[in-house]
VEXTOR-803452 format. One line per field, with one value per atom (N, C-alpha, C): x, y, z; residue in three letters; residue number from 1; atom name. Coordinates in nm, 3 decimals, always signed. Layout:
N
east X|... .
north Y|... .
up Z|... .
res ALA|... .
n NUM|... .
atom CA|... .
//
This chain:
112
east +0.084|+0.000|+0.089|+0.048|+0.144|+0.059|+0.170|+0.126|+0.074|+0.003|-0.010|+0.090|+0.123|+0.217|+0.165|+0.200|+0.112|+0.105|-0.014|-0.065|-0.008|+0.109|+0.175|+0.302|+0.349|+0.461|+0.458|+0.348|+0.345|+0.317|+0.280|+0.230|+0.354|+0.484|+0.587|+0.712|+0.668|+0.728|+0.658|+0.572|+0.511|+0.582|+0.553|+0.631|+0.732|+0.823|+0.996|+1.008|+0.906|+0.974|+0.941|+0.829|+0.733|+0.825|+0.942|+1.077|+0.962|+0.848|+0.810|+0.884|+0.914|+0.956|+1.102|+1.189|+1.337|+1.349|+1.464|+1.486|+1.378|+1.327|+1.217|+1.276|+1.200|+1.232|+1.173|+1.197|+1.078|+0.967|+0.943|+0.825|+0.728|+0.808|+0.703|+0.647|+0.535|+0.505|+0.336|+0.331|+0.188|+0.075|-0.003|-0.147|-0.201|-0.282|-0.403|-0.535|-0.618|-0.715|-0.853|-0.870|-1.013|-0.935|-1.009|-0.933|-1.077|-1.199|-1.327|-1.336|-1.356|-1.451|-1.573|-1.639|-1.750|-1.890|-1.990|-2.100|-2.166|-2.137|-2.155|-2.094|-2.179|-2.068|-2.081|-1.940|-1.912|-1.859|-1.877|-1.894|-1.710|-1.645|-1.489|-1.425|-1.450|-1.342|-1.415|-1.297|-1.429|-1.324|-1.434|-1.359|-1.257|-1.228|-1.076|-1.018|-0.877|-0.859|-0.686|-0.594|-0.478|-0.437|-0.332|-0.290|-0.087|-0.033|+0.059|+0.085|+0.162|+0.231|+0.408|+0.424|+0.571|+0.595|+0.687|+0.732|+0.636|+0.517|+0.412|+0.313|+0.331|+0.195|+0.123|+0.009|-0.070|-0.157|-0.077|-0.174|-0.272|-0.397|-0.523|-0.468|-0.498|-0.494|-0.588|-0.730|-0.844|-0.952|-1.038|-1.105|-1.262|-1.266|-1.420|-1.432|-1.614|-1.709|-1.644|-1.600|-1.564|-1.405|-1.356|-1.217|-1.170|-1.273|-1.254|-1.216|-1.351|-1.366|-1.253|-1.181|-1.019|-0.950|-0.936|-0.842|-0.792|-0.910|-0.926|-0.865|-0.934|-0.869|-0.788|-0.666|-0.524|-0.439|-0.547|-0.452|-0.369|-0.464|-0.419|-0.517|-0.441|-0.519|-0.581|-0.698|-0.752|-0.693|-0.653|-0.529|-0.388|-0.360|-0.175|-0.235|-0.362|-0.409|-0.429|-0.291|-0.251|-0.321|-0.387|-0.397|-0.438|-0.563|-0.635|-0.641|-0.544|-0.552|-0.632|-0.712|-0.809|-0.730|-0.744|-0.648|-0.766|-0.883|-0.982|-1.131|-1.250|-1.345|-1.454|-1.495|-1.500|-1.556|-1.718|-1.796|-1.720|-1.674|-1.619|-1.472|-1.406|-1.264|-1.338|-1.461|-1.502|-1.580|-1.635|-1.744|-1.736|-1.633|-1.606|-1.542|-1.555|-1.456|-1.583|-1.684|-1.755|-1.764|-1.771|-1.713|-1.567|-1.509|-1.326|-1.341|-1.461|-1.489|-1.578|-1.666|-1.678|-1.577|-1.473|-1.415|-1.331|-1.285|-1.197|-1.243|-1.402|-1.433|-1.459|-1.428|-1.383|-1.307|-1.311|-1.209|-1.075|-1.112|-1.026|-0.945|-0.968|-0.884|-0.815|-0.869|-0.846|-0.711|-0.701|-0.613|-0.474|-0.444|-0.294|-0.312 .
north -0.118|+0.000|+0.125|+0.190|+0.358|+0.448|+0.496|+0.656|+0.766|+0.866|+0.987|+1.074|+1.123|+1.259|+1.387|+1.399|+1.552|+1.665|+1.668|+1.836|+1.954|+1.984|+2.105|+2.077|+1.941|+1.902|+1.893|+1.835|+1.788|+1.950|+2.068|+2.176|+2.271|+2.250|+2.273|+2.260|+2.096|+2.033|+2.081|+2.105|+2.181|+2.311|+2.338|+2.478|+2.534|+2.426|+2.428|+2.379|+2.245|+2.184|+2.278|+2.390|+2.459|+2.626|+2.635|+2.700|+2.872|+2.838|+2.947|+2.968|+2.872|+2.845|+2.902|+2.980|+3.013|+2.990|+3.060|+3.070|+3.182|+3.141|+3.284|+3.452|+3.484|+3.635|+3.719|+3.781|+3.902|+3.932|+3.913|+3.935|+3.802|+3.682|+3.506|+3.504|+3.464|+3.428|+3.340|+3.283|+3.174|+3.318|+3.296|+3.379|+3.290|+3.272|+3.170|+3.276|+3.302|+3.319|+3.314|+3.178|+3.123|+2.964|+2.978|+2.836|+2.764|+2.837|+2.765|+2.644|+2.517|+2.425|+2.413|+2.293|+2.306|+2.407|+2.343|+2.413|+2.580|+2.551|+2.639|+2.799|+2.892|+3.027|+3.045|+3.102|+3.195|+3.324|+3.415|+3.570|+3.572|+3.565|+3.592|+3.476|+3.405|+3.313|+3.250|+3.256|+3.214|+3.058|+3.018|+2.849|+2.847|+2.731|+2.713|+2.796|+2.885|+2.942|+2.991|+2.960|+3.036|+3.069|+3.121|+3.200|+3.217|+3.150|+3.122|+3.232|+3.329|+3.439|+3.378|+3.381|+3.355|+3.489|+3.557|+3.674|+3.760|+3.785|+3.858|+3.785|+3.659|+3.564|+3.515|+3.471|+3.459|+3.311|+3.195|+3.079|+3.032|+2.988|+2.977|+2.862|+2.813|+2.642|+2.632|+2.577|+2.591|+2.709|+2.710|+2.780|+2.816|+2.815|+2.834|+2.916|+2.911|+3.025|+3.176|+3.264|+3.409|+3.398|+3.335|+3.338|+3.451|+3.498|+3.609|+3.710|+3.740|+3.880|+3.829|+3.755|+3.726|+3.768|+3.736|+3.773|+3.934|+3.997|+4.127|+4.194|+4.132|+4.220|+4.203|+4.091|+4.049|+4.161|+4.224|+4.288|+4.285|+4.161|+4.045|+4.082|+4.154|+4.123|+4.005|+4.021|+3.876|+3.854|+3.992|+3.983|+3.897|+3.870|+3.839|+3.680|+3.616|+3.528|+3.423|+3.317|+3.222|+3.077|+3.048|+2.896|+2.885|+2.796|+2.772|+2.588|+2.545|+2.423|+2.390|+2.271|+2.200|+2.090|+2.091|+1.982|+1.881|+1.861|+1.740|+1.812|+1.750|+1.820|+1.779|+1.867|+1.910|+2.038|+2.044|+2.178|+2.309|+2.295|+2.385|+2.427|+2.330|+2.372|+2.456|+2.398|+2.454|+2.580|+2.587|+2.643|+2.781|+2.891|+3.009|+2.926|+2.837|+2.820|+2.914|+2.905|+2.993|+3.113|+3.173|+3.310|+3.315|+3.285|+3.284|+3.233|+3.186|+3.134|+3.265|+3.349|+3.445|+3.571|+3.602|+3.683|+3.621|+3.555|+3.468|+3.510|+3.559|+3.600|+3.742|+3.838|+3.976|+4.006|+4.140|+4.144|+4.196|+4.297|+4.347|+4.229|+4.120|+3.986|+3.882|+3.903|+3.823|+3.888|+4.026|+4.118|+4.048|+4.010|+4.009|+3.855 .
up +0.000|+0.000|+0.000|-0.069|-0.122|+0.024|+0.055|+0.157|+0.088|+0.092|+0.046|+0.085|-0.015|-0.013|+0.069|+0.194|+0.253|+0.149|+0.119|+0.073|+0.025|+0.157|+0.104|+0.101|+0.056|+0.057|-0.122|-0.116|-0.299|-0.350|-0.310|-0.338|-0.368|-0.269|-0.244|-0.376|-0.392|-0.497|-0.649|-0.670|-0.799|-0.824|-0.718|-0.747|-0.743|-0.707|-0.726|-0.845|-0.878|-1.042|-1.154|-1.191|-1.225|-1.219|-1.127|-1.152|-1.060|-1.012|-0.926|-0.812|-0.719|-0.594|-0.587|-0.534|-0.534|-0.392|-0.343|-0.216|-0.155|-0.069|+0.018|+0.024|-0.015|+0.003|+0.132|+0.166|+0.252|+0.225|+0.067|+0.005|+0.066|+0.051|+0.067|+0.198|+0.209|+0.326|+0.283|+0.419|+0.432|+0.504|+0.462|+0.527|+0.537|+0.687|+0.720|+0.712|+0.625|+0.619|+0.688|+0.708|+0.779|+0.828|+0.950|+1.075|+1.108|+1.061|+1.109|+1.058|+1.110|+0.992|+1.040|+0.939|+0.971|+0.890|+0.880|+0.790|+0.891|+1.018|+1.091|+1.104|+1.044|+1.040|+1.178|+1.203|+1.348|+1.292|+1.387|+1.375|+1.320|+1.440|+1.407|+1.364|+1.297|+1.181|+1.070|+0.983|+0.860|+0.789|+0.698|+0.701|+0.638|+0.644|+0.572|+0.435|+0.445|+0.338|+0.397|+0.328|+0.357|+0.176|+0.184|+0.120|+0.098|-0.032|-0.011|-0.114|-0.051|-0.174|-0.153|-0.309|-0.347|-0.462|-0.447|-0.530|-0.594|-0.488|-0.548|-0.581|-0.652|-0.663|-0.590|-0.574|-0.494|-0.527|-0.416|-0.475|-0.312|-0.380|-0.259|-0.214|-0.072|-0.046|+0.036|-0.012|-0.008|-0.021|-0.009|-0.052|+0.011|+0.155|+0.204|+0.187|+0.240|+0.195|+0.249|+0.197|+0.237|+0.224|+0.140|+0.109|+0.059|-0.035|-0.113|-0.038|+0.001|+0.117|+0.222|+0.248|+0.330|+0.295|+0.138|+0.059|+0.011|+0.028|+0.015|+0.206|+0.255|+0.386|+0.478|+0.379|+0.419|+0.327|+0.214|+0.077|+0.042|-0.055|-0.148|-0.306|-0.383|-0.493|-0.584|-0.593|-0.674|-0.816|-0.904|-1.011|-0.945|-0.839|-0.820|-0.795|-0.818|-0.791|-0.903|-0.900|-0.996|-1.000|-0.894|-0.884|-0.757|-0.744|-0.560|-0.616|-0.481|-0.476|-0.379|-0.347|-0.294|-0.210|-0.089|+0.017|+0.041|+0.002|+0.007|-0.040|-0.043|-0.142|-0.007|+0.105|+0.199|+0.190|+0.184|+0.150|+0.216|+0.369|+0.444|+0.347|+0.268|+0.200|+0.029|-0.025|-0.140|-0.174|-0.080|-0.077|-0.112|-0.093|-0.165|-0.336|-0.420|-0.508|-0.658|-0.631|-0.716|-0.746|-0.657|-0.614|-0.731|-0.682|-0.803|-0.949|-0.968|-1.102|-1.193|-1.107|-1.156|-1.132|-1.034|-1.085|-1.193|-1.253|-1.301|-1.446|-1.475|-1.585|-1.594|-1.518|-1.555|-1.595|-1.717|-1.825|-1.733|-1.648|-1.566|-1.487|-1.475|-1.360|-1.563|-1.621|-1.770|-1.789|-1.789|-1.857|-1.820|-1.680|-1.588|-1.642 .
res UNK|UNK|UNK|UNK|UNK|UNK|UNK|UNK|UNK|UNK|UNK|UNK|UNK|UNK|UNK|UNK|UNK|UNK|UNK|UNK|UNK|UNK|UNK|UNK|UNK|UNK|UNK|UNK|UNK|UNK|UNK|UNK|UNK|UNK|UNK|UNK|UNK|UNK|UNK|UNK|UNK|UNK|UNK|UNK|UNK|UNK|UNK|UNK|UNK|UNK|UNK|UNK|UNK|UNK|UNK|UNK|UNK|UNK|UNK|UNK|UNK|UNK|UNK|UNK|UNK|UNK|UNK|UNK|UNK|UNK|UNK|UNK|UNK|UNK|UNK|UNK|UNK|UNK|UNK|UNK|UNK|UNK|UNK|UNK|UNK|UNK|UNK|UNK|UNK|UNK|UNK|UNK|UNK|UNK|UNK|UNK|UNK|UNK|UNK|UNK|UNK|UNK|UNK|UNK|UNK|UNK|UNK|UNK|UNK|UNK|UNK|UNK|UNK|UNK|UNK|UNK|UNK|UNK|UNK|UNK|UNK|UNK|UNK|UNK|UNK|UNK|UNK|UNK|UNK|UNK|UNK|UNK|UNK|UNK|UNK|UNK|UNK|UNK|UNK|UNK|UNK|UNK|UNK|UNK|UNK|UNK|UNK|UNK|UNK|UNK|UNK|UNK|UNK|UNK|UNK|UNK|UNK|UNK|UNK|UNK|UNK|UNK|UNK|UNK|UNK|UNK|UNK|UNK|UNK|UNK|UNK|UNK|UNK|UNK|UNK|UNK|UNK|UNK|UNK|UNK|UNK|UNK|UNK|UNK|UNK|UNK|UNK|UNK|UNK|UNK|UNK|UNK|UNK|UNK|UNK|UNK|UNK|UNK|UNK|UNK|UNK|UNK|UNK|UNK|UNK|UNK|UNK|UNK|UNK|UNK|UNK|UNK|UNK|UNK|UNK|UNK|UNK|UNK|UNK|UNK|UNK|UNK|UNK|UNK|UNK|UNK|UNK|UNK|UNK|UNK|UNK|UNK|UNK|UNK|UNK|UNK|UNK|UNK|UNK|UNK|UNK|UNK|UNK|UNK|UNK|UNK|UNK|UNK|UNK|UNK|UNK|UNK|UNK|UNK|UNK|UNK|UNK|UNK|UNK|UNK|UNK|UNK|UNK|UNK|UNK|UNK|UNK|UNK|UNK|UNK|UNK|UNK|UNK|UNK|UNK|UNK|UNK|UNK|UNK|UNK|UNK|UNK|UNK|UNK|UNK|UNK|UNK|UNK|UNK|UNK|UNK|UNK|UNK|UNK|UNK|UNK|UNK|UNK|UNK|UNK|UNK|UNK|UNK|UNK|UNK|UNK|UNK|UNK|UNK|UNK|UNK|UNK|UNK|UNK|UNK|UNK|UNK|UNK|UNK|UNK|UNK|UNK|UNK|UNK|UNK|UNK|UNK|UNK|UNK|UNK|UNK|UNK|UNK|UNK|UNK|UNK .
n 1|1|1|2|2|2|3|3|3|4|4|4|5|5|5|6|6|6|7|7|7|8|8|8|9|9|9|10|10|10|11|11|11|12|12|12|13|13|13|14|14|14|15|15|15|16|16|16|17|17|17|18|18|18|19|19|19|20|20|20|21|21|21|22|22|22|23|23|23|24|24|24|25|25|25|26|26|26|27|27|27|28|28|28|29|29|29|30|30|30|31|31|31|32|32|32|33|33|33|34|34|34|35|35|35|36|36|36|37|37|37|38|38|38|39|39|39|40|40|40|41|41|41|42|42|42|43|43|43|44|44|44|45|45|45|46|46|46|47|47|47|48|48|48|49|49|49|50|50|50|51|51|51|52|52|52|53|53|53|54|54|54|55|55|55|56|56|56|57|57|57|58|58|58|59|59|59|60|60|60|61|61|61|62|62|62|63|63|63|64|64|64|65|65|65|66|66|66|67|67|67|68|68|68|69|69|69|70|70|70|71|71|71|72|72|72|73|73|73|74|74|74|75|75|75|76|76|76|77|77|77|78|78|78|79|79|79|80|80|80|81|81|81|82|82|82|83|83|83|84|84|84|85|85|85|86|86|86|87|87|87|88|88|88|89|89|89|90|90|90|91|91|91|92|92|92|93|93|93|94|94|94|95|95|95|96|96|96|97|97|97|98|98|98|99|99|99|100|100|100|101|101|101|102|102|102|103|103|103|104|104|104|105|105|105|106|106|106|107|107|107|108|108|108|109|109|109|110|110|110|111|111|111|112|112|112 .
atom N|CA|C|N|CA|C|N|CA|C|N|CA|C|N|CA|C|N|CA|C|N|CA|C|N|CA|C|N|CA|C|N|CA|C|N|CA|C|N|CA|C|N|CA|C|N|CA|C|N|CA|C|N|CA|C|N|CA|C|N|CA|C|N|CA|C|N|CA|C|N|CA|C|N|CA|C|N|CA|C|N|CA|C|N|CA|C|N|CA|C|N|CA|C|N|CA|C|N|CA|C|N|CA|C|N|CA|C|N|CA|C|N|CA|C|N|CA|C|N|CA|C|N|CA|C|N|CA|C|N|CA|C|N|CA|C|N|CA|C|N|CA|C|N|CA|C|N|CA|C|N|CA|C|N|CA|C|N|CA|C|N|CA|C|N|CA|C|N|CA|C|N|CA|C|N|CA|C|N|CA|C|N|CA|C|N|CA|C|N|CA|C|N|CA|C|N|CA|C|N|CA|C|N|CA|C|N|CA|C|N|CA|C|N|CA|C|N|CA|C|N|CA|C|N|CA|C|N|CA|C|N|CA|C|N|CA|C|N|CA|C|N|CA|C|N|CA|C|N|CA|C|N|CA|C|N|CA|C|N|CA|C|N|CA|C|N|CA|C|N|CA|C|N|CA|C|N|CA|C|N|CA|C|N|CA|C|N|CA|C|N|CA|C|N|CA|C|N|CA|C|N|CA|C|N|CA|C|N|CA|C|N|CA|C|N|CA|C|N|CA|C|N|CA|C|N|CA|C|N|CA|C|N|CA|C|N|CA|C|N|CA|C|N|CA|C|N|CA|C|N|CA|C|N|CA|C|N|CA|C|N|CA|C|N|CA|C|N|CA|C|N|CA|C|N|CA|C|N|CA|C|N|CA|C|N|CA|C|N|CA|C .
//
């Protein structure tokens, strides 16, 4: 029986082979977004959503409901926003992924 590769290990490895990944800058860092799970909203945390910027880019690792509006008031442009990976398919991890499918079709987010 094969192990699974952890998540942000294989996420890690994409993006070193993929020639994004360098040595960390001042610029890189992890943003945790939303720590809630669960179908249940609470007032102060919202569900799963962090936020991995590497040299200005901006990739999702997951995606709950109000990721967006996270994303905006970590300021994080939804243009520097390359790629939202999914760590299991888990309404609480998907559930903002519609939301990014329509900005995804504004000419203004098309342009970059």
């Amino acid at each position: 029986m094969t192990k699974p590769i952890p998540f942000l290990a294989l996420l890690v490895a994409v993006l070193t082979l993929s020639g994004t990944l360098a040595a960390p800058t001042e610029r890189d860092t992890f943003i945790t977004l939303g720590t809630h799970g669960g179908p249940v909203p609470e007032a102060k945390r919202s569900e799963p959503a962090n936020a991995l910027v590497v040299d200005r880019a901006v990739y999702l690792v997951d995606a709950g409901d109000g990721a967006a509006d996270q994303l905006a008031k970590a300021g994080l442009s939804l243009q520097a926003l390359r790629a939202v990976f999914i760590s299991h398919l888990h309404f609480d991890h998907t559930g903002g992924l519609l939301q990014f499918s329509a900005y995804a079709n504004k000419p203004e987010r098309r342009a970059n």
